[in-house]
C-alpha positions in Angstrom: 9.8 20.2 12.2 7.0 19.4 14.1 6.3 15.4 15.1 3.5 14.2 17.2 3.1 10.6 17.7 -0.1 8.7 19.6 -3.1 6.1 19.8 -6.2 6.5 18.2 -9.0 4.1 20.3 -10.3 2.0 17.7 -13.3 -0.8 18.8 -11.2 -1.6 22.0 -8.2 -1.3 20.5 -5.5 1.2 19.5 -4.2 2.4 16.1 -0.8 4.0 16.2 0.1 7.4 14.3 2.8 9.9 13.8 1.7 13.7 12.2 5.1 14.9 10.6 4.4 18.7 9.9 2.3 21.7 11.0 -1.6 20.9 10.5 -2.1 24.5 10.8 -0.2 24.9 7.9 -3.2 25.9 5.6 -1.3 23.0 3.5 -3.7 20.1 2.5 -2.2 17.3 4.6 -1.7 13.7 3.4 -2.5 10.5 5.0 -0.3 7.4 4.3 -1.9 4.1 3.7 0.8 1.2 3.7 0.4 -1.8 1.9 0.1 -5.3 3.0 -2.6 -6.0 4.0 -0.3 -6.5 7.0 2.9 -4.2 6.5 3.6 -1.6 8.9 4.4 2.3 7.7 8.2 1.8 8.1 8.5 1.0 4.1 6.8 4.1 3.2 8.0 6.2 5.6 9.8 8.3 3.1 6.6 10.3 2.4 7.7 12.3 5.3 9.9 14.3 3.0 6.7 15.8 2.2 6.5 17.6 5.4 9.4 19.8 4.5 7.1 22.8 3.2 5.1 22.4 5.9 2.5 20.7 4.9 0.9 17.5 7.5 1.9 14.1 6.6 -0.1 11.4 8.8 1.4 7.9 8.9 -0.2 5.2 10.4 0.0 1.3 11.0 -3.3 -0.4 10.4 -4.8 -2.2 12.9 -2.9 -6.2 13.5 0.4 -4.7 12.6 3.8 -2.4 13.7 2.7 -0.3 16.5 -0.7 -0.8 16.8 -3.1 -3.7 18.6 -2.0 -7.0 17.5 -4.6 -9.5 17.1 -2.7 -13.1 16.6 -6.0 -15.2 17.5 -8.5 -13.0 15.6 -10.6 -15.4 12.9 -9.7 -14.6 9.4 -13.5 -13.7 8.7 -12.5 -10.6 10.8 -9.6 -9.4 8.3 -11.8 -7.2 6.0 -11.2 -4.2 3.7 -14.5 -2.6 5.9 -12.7 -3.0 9.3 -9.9 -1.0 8.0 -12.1 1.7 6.2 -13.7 2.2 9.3 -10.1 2.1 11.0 -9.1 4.9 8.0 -12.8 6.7 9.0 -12.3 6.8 13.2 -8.4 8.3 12.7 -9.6 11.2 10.5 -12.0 11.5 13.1 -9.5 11.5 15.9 -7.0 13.6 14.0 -9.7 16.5 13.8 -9.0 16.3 9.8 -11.4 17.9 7.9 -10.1 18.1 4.2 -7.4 15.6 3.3 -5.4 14.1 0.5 -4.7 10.2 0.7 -1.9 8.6 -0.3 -2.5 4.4 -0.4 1.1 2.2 -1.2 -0.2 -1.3 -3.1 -2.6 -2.6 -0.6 -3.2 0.9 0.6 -4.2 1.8 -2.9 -7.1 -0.9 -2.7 -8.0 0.7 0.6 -7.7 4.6 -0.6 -9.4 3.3 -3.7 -12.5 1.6 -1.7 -12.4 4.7 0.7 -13.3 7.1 -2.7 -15.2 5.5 -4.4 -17.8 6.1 -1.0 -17.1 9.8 -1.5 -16.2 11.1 1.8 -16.6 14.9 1.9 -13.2 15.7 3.4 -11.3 13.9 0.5 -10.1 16.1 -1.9 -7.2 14.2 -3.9 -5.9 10.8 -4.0 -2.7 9.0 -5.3 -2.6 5.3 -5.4 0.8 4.0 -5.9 1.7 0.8 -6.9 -2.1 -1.4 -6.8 -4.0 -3.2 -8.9 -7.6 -2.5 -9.7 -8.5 -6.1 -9.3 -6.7 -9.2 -7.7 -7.5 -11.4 -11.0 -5.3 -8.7 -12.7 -2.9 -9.2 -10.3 -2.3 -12.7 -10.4 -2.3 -13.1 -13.8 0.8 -10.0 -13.9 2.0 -12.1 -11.4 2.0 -15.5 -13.3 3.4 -13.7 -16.7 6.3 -12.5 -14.3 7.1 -15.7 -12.5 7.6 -17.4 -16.1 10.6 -14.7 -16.5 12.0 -16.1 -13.8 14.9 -19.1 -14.3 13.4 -22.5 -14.8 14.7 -23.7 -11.4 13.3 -20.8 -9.3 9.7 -21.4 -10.9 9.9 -24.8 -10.4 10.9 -24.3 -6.7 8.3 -22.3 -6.4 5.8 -24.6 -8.0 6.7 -27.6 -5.9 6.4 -25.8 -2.5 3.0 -24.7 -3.1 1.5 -27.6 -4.6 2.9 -28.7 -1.2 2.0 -26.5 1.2 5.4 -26.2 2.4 5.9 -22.7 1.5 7.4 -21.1 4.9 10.1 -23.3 3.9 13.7 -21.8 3.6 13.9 -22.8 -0.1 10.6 -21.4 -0.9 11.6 -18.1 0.5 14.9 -18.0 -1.2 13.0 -18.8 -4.5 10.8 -15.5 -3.9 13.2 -13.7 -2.7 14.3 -13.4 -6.5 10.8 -12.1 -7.6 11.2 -9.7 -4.9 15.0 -8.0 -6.0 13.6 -7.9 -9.2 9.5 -6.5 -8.9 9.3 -5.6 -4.9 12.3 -3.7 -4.6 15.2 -3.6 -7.1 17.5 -2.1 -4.7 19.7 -5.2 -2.9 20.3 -5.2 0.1 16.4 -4.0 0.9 16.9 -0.5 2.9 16.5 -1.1 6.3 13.5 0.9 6.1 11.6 -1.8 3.8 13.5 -4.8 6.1 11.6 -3.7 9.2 8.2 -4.0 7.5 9.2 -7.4 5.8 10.9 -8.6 9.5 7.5 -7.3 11.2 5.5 -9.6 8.7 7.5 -12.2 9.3 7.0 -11.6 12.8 3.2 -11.8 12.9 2.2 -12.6 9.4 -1.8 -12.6 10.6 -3.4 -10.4 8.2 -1.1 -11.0 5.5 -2.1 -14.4 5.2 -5.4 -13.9 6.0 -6.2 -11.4 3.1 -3.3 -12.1 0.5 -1.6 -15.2 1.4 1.9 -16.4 2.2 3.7 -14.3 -0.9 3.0 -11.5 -2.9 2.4 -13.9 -6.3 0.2 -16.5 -4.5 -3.0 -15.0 -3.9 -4.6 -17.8 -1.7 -6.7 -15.2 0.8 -10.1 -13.6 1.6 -8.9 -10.9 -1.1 -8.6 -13.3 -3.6 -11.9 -12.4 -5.5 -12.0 -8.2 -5.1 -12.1 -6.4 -7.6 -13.2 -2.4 -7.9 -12.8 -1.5 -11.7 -16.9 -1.1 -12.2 -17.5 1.0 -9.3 -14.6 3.2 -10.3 -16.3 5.9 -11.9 -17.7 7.0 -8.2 -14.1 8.1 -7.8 -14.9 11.9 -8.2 -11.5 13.3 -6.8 -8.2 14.5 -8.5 -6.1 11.2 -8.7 -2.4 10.7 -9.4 -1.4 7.1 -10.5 1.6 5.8 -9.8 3.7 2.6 -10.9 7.1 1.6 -11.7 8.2 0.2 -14.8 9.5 -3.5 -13.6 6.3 -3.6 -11.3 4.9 -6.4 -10.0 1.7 -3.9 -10.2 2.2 -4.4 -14.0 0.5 -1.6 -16.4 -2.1 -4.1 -17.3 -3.4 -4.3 -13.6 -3.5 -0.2 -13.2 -4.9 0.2 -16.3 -8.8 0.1 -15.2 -8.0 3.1 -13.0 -6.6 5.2 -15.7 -9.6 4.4 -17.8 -12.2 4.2 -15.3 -11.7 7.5 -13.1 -12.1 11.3 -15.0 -9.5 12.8 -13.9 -6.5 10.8 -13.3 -3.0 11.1 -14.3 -0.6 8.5 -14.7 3.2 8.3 -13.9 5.4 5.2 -14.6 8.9 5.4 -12.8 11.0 4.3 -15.3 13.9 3.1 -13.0 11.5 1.3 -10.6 9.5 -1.5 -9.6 7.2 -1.6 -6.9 8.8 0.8 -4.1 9.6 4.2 -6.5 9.5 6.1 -2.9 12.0 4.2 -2.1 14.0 3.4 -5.5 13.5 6.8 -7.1 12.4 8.7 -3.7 13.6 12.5 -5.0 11.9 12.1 -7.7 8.6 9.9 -6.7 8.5 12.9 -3.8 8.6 15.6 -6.3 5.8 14.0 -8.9 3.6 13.8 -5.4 4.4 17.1 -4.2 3.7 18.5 -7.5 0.5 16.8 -7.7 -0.5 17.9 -4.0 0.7 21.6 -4.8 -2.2 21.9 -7.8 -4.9 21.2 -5.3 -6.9 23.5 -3.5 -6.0 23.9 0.1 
């Protein structure tokens, strides 16, 4: 199978990519948007499998994080969703891609979301897996979650962040239980998903610039976005994709299955929020699938 791996030059800086598959194909190809903001494609890097007909699957790691330039002392005014559209805009550029499916993971759902709703000529389908259509949503899914959690781990939580203490080792070992039961239900993480979480924790810039220190407490610039009334601009085939024990709860995808014409919508049943990962034969399948009824 074909691989080619490079740098796109991005405002004096460089975005990393990989292009798993023949883009000669005559195969629609699919570009990966990870999640975050600041992961890194490792987590989602089971899309691949969808190179095995043929077809191009671009991956890429956003500008701050993984592979690409790293920007530790950038102000957090400069973390926002237009630097990475742009990002999103120079790479298909680069790539030479005229049409293209995207493919946006939780954060990169916002992003593929935000990158419709402009109508780009060369987008022809788009899957957003995992996101919410508005961080308000989210954090209330998020609260109704937490109070399923044991007493003491919500009042662990609780006490950190009314502290400010919450790179603490108890706050993180309090999370950590969210996260085995609405991140990723399969414990240990795949070391797949454990690079990406080792990489935030590595340089955790944009993540707590844009979301904040944990998935359930919201605190950054995204705090406020929301896209649900510009969603009918969203002109595109769309698949939908969530898990059943997401932390992307059905309440917060909702607003895109009611707000976009023609969208489908496919919980995972065995999932939470990784089903390429949890249920990755079959989440590959229902994309593939999806992919396969659009025009190349």
């Amino acid at each position: 199978m074909q691989v080619r791996e490079g740098y796109a030059e991005f405002r004096g800086h460089r975005t990393w990519f990989r292009v798993t598959g023949d883009p000669d194909s005559g195969r629609l190809p699919l570009i990966v948007a990870h999640g975050g903001p600041g992961c890194t494609h490792d987590y989602v890097d089971s899309f691949k499998d969808l190179a095995a007909t043929g077809r191009a699957v671009v991956h890429y790691d956003q500008i701050g994080n993984g592979r690409s330039t790293h920007l530790p002392d950038a102000p957090r005014e400069y973390w926002v969703v237009d630097l990475f559209l742009a990002e999103l805009n120079n790479l298909i550029a680069h790539l030479g891609i005229r049409d293209y499916a995207l493919l946006g993971q939780s954060w990169g759902g916002i992003l593929g979301a935000e990158h419709a709703v402009r109508q780009p000529v060369g987008l022809k389908a788009l899957i957003i897996a995992n996101s919410p259509a508005s961080m308000a949503l989210w954090s209330e899914a998020a609260n109704e979650l937490r109070q399923a959690l044991p007493a003491d781990v919500q009042a662990t939580l609780q006490r950190h962040e009314a502290a400010g203490t919450t790179s603490s080792a108890e706050y993180r070992a309090a999370s950590d239980v969210f996260y085995a039961r609405h991140v990723c239900r399969i414990q240990p993480m795949p070391a797949e998903v454990a690079r990406t979480f080792a990489a935030i924790d590595a340089d955790p810039t944009v993540y707590h610039a844009m979301n904040g220190p944990t998935e359930f407490h919201v605190i950054g610039s995204m705090r406020d976005w929301t896209i649900i009334d510009r969603l009918p601009r969203i002109q595109v085939p769309t698949l939908l994709i969530s898990g059943r024990y997401d932390e992307a709860t059905p309440a917060t995808v909702q607003p895109f299955a009611d707000g976009i014409a023609n969208v489908q919508w496919q919980i995972f049943e065995a999932s939470s929020h990784m089903p390429h990962v949890e249920e990755r034969e079959a989440c590959m399948a229902c994309v593939a699938a999806f992919l396969e009824r659009q025009p190349s």
